[in-house]
N, CA, C and O of each residue as an XYZ file, in Angstrom:
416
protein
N      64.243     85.278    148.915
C      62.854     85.466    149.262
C      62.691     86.093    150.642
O      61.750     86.878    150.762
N      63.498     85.856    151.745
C      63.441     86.321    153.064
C      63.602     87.946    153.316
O      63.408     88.438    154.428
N      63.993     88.757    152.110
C      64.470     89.872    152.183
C      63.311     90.351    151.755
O      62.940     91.339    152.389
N      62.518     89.954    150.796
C      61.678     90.521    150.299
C      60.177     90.431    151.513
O      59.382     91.359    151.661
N      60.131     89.540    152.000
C      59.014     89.201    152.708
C      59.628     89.871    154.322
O      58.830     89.927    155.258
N      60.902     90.288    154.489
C      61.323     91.153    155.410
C      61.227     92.390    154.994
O      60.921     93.055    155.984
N      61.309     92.987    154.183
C      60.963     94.197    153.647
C      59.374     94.603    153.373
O      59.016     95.773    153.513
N      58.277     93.368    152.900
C      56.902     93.682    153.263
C      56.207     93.895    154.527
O      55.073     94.339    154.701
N      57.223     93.439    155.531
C      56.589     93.250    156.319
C      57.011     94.224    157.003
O      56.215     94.400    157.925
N      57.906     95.006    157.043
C      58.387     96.341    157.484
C      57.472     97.257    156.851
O      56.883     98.097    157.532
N      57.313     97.172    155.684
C      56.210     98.368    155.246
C      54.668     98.421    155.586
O      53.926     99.401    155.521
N      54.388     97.208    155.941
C      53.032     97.244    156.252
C      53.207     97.412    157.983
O      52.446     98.107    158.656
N      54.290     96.682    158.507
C      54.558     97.625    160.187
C      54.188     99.458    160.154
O      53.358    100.162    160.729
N      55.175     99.688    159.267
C      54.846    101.182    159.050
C      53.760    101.718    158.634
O      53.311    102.721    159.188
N      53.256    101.237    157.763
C      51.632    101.897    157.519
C      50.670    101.514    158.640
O      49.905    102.401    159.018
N      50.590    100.102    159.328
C      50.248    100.125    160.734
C      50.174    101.289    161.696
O      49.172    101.628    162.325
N      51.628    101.981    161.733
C      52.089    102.770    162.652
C      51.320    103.832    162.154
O      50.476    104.435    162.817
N      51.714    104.142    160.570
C      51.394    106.008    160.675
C      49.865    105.727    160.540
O      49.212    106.747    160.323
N      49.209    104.662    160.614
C      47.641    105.168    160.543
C      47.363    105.298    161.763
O      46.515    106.116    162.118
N      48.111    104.414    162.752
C      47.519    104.592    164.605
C      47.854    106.043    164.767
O      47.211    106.912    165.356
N      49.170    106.140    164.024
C      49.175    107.538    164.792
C      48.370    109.038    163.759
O      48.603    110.247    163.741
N      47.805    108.527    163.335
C      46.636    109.152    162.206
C      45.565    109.322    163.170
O      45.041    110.389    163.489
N      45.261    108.010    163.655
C      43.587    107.954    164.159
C      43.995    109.184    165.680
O      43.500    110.180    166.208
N      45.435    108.103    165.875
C      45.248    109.096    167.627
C      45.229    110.663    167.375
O      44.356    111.347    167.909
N      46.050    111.141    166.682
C      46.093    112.572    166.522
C      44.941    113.213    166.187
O      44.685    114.330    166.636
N      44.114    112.543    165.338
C      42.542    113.111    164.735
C      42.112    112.898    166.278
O      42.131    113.981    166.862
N      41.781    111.971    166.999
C      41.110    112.265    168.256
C      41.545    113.350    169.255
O      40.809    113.814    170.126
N      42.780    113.691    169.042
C      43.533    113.897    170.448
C      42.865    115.732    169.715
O      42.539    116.568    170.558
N      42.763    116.076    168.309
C      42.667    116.737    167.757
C      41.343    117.502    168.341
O      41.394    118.571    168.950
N      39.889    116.609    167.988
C      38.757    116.642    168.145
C      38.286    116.701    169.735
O      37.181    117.050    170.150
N      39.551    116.217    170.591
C      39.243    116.698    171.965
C      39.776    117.911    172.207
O      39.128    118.872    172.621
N      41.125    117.912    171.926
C      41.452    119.943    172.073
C      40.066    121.084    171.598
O      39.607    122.016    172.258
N      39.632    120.563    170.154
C      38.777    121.413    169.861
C      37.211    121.180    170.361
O      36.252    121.871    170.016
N      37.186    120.117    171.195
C      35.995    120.209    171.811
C      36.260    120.594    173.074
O      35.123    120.596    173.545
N      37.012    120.936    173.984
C      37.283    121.403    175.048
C      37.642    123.210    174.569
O      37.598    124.096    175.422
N      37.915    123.439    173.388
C      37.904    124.899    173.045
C      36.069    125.330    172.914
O      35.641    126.294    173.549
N      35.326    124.652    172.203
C      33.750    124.859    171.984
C      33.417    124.716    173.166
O      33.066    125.799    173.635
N      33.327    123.479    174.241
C      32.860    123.690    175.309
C      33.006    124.599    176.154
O      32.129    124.722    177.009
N      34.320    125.624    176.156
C      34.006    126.819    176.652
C      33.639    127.866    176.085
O      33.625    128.932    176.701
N      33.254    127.767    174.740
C      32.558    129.072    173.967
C      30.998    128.571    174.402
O      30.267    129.557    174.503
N      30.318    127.341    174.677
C      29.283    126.969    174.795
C      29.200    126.984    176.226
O      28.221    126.325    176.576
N      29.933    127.546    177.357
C      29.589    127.814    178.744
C      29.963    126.391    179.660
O      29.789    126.470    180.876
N      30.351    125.406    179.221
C      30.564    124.114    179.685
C      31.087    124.039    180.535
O      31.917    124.941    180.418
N      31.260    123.554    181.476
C      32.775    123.021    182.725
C      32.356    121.706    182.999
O      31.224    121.257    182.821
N      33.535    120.999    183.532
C      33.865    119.842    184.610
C      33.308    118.741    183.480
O      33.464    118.609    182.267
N      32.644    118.088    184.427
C      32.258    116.851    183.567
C      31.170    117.099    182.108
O      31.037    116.296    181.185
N      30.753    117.918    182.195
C      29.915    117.925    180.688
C      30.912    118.992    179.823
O      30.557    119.435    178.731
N      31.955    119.276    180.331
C      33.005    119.650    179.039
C      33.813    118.512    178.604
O      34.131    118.398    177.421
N      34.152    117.689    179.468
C      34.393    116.618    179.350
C      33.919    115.726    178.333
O      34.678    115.259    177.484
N      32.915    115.518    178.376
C      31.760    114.687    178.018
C      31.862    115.169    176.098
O      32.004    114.504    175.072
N      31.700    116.648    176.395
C      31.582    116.928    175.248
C      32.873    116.866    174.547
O      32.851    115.825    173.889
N      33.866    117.415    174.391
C      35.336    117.112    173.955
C      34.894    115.838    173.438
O      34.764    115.698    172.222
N      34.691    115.056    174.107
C      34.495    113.004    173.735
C      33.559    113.282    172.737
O      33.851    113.362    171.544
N      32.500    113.423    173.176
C      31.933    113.074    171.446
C      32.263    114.280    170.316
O      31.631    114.221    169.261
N      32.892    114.990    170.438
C      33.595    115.716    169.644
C      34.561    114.776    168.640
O      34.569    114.388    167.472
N      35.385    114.662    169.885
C      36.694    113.363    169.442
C      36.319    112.307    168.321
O      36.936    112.071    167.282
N      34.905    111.612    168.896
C      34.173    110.383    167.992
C      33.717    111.269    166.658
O      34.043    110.851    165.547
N      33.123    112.230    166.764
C      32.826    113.005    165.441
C      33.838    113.196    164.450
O      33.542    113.261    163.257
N      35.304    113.315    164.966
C      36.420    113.450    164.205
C      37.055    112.286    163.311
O      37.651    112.312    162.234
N      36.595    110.974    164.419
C      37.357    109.874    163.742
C      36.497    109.228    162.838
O      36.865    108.175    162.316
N      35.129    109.842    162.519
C      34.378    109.134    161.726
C      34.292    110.081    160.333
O      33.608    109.439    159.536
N      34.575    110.928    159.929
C      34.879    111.642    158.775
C      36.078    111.940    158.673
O      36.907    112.312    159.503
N      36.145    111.656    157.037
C      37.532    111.936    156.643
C      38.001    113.544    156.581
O      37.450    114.345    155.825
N      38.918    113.843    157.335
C      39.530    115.203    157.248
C      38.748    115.692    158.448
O      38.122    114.938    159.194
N      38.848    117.397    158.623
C      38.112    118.357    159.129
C      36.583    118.156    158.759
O      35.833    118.574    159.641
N      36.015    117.662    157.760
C      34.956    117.796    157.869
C      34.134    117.626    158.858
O      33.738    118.612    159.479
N      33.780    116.532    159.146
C      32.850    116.200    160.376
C      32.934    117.379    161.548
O      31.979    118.048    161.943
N      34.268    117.468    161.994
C      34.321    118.668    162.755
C      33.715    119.898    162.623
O      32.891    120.488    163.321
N      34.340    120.200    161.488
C      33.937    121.240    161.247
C      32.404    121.544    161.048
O      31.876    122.611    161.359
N      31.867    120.638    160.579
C      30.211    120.713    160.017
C      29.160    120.702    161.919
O      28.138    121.313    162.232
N      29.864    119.924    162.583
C      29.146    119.571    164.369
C      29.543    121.224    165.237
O      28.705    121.925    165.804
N      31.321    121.582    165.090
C      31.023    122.559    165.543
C      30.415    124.092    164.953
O      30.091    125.020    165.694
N      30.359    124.109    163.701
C      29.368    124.947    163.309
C      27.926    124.941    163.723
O      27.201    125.853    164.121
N      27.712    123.692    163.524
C      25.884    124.081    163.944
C      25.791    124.320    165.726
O      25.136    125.176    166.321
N      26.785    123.131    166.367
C      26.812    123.576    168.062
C      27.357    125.196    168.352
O      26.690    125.709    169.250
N      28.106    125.841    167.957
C      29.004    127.120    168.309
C      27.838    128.514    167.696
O      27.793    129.584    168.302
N      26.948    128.231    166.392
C      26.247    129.033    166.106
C      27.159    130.638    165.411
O      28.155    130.740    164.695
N      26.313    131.606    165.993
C      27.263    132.353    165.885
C      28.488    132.874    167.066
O      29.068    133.934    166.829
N      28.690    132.432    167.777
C      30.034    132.074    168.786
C      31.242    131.914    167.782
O      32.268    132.239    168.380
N      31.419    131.663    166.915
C      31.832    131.354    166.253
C      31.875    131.030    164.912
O      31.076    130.134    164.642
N      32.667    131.527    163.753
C      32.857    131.479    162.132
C      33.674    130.322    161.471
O      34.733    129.903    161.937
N      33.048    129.828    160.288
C      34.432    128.860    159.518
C      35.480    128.782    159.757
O      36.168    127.868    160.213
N      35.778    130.275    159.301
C      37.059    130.857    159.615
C      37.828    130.466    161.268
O      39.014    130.232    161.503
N      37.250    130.486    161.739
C      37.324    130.919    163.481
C      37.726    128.946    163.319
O      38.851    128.518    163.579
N      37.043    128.405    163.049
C      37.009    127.365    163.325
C      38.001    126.244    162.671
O      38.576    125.254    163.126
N      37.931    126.853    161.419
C      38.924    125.966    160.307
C      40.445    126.079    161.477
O      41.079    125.129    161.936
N      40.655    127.357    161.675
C      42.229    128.448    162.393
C      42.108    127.155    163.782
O      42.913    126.236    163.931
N      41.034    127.392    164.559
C      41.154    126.674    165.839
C      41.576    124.944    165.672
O      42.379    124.436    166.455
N      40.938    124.163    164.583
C      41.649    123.355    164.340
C      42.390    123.133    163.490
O      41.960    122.105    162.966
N      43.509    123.528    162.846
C      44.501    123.738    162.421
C      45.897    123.716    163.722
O      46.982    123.133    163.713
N      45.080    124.861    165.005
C      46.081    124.605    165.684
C      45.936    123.846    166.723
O      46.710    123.819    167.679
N      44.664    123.009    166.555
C      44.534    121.667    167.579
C      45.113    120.227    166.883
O      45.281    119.247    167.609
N      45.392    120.167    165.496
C      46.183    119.620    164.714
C      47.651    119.440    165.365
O      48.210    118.420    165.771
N      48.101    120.848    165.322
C      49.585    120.643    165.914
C      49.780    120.600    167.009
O      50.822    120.177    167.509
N      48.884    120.999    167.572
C      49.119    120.564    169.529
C      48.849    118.932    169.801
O      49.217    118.387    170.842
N      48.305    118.383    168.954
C      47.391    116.943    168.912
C      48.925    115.689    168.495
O      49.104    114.581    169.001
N      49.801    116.395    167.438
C      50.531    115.953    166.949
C      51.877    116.089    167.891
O      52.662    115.220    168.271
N      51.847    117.372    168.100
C      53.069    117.285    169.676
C      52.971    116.533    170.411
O      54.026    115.979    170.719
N      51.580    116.027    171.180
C      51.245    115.590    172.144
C      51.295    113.854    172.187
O      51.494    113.047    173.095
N      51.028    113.737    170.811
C      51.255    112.140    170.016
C      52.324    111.874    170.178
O      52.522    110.736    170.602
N      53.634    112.844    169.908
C      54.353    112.522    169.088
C      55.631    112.191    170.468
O      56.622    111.461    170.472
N      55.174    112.894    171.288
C      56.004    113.424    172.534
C      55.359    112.121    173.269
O      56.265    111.474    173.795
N      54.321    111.643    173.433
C      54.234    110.208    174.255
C      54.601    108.870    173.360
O      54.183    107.813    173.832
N      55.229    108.808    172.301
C      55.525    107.681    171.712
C      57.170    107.834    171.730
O      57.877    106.949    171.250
Protein backbone atom coordinates (compact mmCIF):
# COMPACT_ATOMS: atom_id res chain seq x y z
CA UNK A 1 0.00 0.00 0.00
CA UNK A 2 2.92 2.53 0.77
CA UNK A 3 4.08 2.42 -2.84
CA UNK A 4 0.99 3.13 -4.15
CA UNK A 5 0.05 6.08 -1.91
CA UNK A 6 3.91 7.09 -2.62
CA UNK A 7 3.36 7.10 -6.11
CA UNK A 8 -0.10 9.29 -5.72
CA UNK A 9 1.36 11.46 -4.06
CA UNK A 10 4.21 12.11 -6.43
CA UNK A 11 1.72 12.63 -9.16
CA UNK A 12 -0.39 15.01 -7.65
CA UNK A 13 3.21 16.87 -6.41
CA UNK A 14 3.65 17.06 -10.13
CA UNK A 15 0.46 18.31 -11.34
CA UNK A 16 0.87 20.84 -8.38
CA UNK A 17 4.08 21.85 -10.03
CA UNK A 18 3.19 21.99 -13.78
CA UNK A 19 0.03 24.04 -13.00
CA UNK A 20 2.21 26.74 -10.80
CA UNK A 21 4.33 26.76 -13.44
CA UNK A 22 1.26 27.14 -15.92
CA UNK A 23 -0.21 30.06 -13.96
CA UNK A 24 3.40 31.76 -13.61
CA UNK A 25 4.26 31.59 -17.25
CA UNK A 26 0.63 32.82 -18.40
CA UNK A 27 1.41 35.90 -16.15
CA UNK A 28 4.98 36.39 -16.79
CA UNK A 29 3.43 36.01 -20.46
CA UNK A 30 0.65 38.77 -20.14
CA UNK A 31 3.30 41.12 -18.63
CA UNK A 32 5.87 40.83 -21.58
CA UNK A 33 2.88 41.50 -23.78
CA UNK A 34 1.61 44.25 -21.82
CA UNK A 35 4.82 46.05 -21.60
CA UNK A 36 4.98 45.40 -25.63
CA UNK A 37 1.17 47.34 -25.94
CA UNK A 38 2.17 49.83 -23.49
CA UNK A 39 4.63 51.04 -25.81
CA UNK A 40 2.50 50.85 -28.94
CA UNK A 41 -0.04 52.85 -26.62
CA UNK A 42 2.75 55.66 -25.77
CA UNK A 43 3.12 54.47 -22.03
CA UNK A 44 6.35 54.79 -19.83
CA UNK A 45 7.50 54.35 -16.18
CA UNK A 46 4.90 53.69 -13.85
CA UNK A 47 1.67 53.56 -15.96
CA UNK A 48 3.48 50.99 -18.28
CA UNK A 49 3.97 49.32 -15.41
CA UNK A 50 0.68 49.47 -14.15
CA UNK A 51 -0.54 48.40 -17.33
CA UNK A 52 1.60 45.15 -18.10
CA UNK A 53 -0.20 44.19 -14.43
CA UNK A 54 -3.50 44.29 -15.39
CA UNK A 55 -2.64 42.83 -18.57
CA UNK A 56 -0.98 39.93 -16.57
CA UNK A 57 -4.52 39.58 -14.40
CA UNK A 58 -6.40 39.54 -17.82
CA UNK A 59 -4.28 36.51 -18.80
CA UNK A 60 -4.74 34.42 -15.76
CA UNK A 61 -8.40 34.71 -15.85
CA UNK A 62 -9.14 33.17 -19.36
CA UNK A 63 -8.31 30.08 -20.56
CA UNK A 64 -5.60 30.27 -23.33
CA UNK A 65 -4.77 33.52 -25.40
CA UNK A 66 -8.07 34.50 -25.34
CA UNK A 67 -8.59 37.07 -22.81
CA UNK A 68 -5.43 38.57 -24.11
CA UNK A 69 -5.98 38.62 -27.07
CA UNK A 70 -9.69 40.00 -27.02
CA UNK A 71 -8.20 43.32 -24.16
CA UNK A 72 -5.32 43.89 -26.44
CA UNK A 73 -7.31 44.20 -29.50
CA UNK A 74 -9.81 46.60 -28.38
CA UNK A 75 -6.78 48.68 -26.25
CA UNK A 76 -4.07 48.60 -29.42
CA UNK A 77 -7.01 49.48 -32.01
CA UNK A 78 -5.53 49.76 -35.15
CA UNK A 79 -1.76 49.88 -33.76
CA UNK A 80 -2.07 46.74 -34.18
CA UNK A 81 -3.70 43.27 -36.01
CA UNK A 82 -4.71 39.59 -34.73
CA UNK A 83 -2.14 38.62 -36.57
CA UNK A 84 0.37 41.14 -35.04
CA UNK A 85 -0.86 40.07 -31.86
CA UNK A 86 -1.54 36.29 -31.86
CA UNK A 87 2.85 36.42 -33.33
CA UNK A 88 3.63 38.91 -30.28
CA UNK A 89 2.28 36.47 -27.88
CA UNK A 90 3.42 33.43 -29.08
CA UNK A 91 6.78 34.95 -28.56
CA UNK A 92 5.99 36.30 -25.07
CA UNK A 93 5.03 32.58 -24.41
CA UNK A 94 8.60 31.55 -24.92
CA UNK A 95 10.37 34.33 -23.35
CA UNK A 96 7.78 33.83 -20.27
CA UNK A 97 8.76 30.13 -20.24
CA UNK A 98 12.65 30.81 -20.39
CA UNK A 99 12.30 33.14 -17.79
CA UNK A 100 10.18 30.53 -15.52
CA UNK A 101 12.09 28.02 -16.31
CA UNK A 102 15.62 29.63 -15.75
CA UNK A 103 14.49 30.91 -12.08
CA UNK A 104 13.33 27.50 -10.85
Amino acid sequence: MTFMHDREAAFEARFAHDADLRFRCAARQGKLAGLWAADLLGLEGAAAQAYARDLAAAGTEAAGDTGLIRKLSSDLGTRADQATIRARLAEAMAEAQRQVLGET
